[in-house]
C-alpha positions, -999 to 999 in steps of 0.1 A, spaced: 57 -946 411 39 -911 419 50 -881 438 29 -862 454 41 -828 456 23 -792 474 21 -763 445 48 -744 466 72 -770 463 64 -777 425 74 -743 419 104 -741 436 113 -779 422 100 -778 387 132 -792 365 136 -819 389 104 -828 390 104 -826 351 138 -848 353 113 -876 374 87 -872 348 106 -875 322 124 -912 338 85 -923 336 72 -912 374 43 -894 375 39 -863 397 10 -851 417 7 -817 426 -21 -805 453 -33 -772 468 -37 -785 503 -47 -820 504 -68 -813 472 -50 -826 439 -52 -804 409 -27 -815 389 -8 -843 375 25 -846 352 31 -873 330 51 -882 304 38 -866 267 44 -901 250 25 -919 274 -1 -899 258 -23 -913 226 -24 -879 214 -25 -841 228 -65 -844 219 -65 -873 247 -50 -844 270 -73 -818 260 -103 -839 264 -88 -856 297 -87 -823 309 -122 -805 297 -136 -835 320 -121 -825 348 -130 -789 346 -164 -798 339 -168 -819 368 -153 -789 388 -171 -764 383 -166 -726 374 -138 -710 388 -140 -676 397 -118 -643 395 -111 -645 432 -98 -683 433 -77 -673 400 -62 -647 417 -53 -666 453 -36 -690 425 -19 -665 411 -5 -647 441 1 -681 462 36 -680 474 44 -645 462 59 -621 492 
């Protein structure tokens, strides 16, 4: 099963949503309706390469990202 979860409420809910992953669910986090994310389970991995390669795909397919947006991410949810 997957969760889909808001960035927000990832942070606040991070060791129970590790707890989820962990019992094999899979948990989608989004900024907006946009998913950016997705935890899963490191042994349902072939290797950390598959990871790192899974991921370089999806930044290339994204684009650059730039100061401003890493920023917003960084201050998103602060008061």
């Amino acid at each position: 099963m997957t969760i889909n979860v808001k960035v927000g409420e990832a942070k606040t809910h991070l060791c129970d949503l590790l707890a989820k992953v962990e019992a094999g669910e899979d948990v989608v986090i989004s900024r907006g309706n946009q998913p950016v994310a997705r935890l899963v389970r490191m042994s349902d991995r072939k290797s950390v390469q598959d990871a790192v390669d899974a991921i370089r795909a999806s930044r290339k397919s994204n684009g650059r990202v730039t100061t401003e947006e890493i920023l917003e991410w960084r201050d998103e949810g602060r008061k």
